[in-house]
N, C-alpha and C positions, 0 to 999 in steps of 0.2 A: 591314205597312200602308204605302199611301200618302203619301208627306209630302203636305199641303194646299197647293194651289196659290193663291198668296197675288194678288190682283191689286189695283192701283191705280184707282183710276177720276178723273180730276182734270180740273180746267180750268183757263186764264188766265185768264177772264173769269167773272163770275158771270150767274146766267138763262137758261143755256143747257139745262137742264134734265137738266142732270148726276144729281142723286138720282133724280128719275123712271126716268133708266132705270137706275139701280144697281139700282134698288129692282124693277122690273120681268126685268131679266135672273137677279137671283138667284130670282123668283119661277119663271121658264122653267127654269130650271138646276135647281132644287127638283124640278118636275112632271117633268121629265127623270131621277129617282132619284136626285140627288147629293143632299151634305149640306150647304149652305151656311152661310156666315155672314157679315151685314152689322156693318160696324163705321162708325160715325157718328163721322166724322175729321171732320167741322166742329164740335170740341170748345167754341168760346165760343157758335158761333149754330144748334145741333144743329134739325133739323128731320125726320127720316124716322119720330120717332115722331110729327112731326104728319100728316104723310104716310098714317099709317096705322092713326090714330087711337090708339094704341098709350097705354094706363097706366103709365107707370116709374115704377118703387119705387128702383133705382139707375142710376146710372149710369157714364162713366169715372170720374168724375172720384171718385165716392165709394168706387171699389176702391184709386184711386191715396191715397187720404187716409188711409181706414180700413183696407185688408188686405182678409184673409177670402177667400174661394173667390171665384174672378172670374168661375166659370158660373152662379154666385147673377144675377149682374147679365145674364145671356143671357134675351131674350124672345123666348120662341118665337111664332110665328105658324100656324105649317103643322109637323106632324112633322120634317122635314127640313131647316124655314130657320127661323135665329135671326137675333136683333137685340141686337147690343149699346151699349144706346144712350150718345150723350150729353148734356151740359148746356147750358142756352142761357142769356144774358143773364150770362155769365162770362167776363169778359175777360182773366184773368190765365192761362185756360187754353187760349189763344190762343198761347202763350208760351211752352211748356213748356223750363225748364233740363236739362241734358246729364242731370240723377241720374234726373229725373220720365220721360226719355225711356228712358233705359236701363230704369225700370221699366215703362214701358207694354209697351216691347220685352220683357218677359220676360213680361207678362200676354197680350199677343196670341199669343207661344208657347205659353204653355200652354192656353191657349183654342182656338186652331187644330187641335192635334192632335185634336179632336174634328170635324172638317170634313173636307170636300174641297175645297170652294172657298171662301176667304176675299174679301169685295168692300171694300177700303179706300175709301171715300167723302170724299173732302176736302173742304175748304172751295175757295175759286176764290180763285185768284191767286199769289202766289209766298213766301206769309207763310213765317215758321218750321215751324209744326206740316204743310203743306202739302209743304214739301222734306222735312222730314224720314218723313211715310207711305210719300212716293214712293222716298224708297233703301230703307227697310223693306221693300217688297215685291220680288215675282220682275218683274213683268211690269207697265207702265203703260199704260192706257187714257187719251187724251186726248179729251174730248168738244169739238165745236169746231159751230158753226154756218157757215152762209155768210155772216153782218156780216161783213163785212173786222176791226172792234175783235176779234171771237171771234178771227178769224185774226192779229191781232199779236199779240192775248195771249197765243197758245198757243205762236204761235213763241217768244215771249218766256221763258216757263215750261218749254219744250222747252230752251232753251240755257242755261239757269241748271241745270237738271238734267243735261245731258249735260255742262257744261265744268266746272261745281263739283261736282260728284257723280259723274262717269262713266258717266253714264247709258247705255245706247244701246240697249234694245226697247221701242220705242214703236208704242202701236194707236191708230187715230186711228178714231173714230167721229164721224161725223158728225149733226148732228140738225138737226129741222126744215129736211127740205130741200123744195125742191117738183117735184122728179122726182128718179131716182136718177141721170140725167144730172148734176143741178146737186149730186151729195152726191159723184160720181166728179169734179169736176171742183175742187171745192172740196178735196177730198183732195189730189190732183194739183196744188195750188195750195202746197200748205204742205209737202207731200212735196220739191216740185224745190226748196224754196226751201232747206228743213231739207237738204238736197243737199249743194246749193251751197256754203255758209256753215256749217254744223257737219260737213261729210260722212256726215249720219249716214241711214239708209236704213229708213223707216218703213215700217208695216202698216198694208193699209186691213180695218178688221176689219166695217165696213157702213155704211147708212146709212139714220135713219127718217125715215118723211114728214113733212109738217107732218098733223094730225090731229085732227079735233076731241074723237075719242073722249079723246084722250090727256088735253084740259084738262078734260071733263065726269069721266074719273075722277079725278083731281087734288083736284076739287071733295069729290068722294063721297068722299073719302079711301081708296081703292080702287084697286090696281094693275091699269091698263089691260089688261093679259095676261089678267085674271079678269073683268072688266065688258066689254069686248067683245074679246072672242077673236079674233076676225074680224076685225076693225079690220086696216089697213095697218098702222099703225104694232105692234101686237102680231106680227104675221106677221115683221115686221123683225125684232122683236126675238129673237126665235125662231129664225128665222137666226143672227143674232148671237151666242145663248148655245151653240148645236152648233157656232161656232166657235169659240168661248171653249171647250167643252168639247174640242175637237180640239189644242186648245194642250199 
C-alpha cells in the first residue's frame, strides 16, 4: 500500500478563505475515488465542523487527553472523506509542548495509514501549532490573495518555514482572484520575491475566482463543489485537486 500523501494547507494571514477550499478540494479529491482525510489544525478556534454542519462527539484534543482509538474521533461525511475535528474556544491548545506534539505526530500516523490524501488545515499566521503542521507534512499549500497584507504574510510565513524549518516545496494557490490574469500575476509577485531573498523556487498549483456561489454555499454550510458544480470557482477547484492528485 501507498504511504498517504500528507499535505499542508496554510496562510499568513487569516480570511483568506483557506478552509473553504481545504474543505472543498478534499470533497473533489473524494469524487475522484481517493480516500481522504481533513484534520482541523486550527486546534483553539476549530471551525470546518461549522462549515459543514458537522455533530462532534470528539475531538483532537480529547484523543490527546484521554487515549483510546483516534479513528473513534474520524467523522465521516462521504464514504471516502473523513473529518477529524477540533476544539474551539481552547487556548491552551493553541500551544502545544514538544511531548503533546510528538503525540499528535504519532496519532495523525496512525490515522493516515487509512487515507491517501491527508489535508493539514492550520490556523493563519506563524503561531507554534501552525510551524509545527507545516514540517509534519510532505508538501505545503500556501493560500494567498491579491491584498498585498495576504502577500506579506505569506512571504513572512514562507521564510520563517524555509530558514527555521528547512523548508523548500511550496504550492501557492491563489484565491479570490478577478481573472486568472490577476491570480498568475499575483503568484508571480511572491514567487520572484521568495527568489530573490530566500532562493527558494515555488509552484503555482491555480487559481479561484472571486464567486458568489462560494459565499451562498458558506452560508448553506455546504461545499461549493456540491451546491453549484458549475460555478467557476468549483471548476477551479477541480483543476486544482487533479493536480494535487498528480503530485
Amino acid at each position: 500500500m501507498k504511504p498517504p500523501v500528507m499535505l499542508c494547507v496554510t496562510s499568513g494571514k487569516g480570511g483568506v478563505g483557506k478552509t473553504s477550499l481545504t474543505v472543498n478540494m478534499a470533497f473533489a479529491l473524494s469524487r475522484q475515488g481517493h480516500r481522504v482525510l481533513i484534520v482541523d489544525g486550527d486546534l483553539g478556534l476549530a471551525n470546518i465542523d461549522v462549515l459543514l454542519a458537522l455533530n462532534v462527539k470528539q475531538t483532537i484534543r480529547d484523543v490527546l487527553e484521554r487515549g483510546g482509538d483516534p479513528m473513534e474521533a474520524v467523522v465521516y461525511v462521504e464514504p471516502n472523506l473523513g473529518i477529524l475535528p477540533a476544539s474551539s474556544g481552547v487556548p491552551e491548545m493553541v500551544a502545544l509542548g514538544p511531548d503533546d506534539q510528538q503525540q499528535l505526530g504519532d496519532i495523525l500516523g496512525s490515522i493516515s495509514a487509512h487515507f491517501d490524501y491527508v489535508l493539514l488545515d492550520t490556523a493563519a499566521g506563524i503561531g507554534s501549532s501552525v510551524l509545527w503542521f507545516n514540517s509534519f507534512a510532505a508538501r505545503n499549500i500556501v493560500v494567498v490573495t491579491p491584498d498585498p497584507t495576504s502577500l506579506t504574510d505569506a512571504y513572512a510565513l514562507i521564510k520563517v518555514l524555509s530558514r527555521d524549518y528547512g523548508l523548500d516545496s511550496f504550492y501557492l494557490l491563489i484565491n479570490q482572484v478577478a481573472s486568472e490574469q490577476e491570480g498568475r500575476q499575483t503568484y508571480e509577485t511572491l514567487s520572484r520575491v521568495a527568489k530573490q531573498f530566500l532562493n527558494l523556487d515555488t509552484t503555482f498549483l491555480g487559481a479561484i475566482p472571486q464567486d458568489k456561489a462560494v459565499t451562498r454555499a458558506v452560508r448553506e454550510q455546504s461545499p461549493f463543489v456540491l451546491e453549484a458544480p458549475q460555478s467557476k470557482a468549483a471548476q477551479a477547484i477541480l483543476q486544482v485537486a487533479a493536480r494535487v492528485a498528480g503530485l
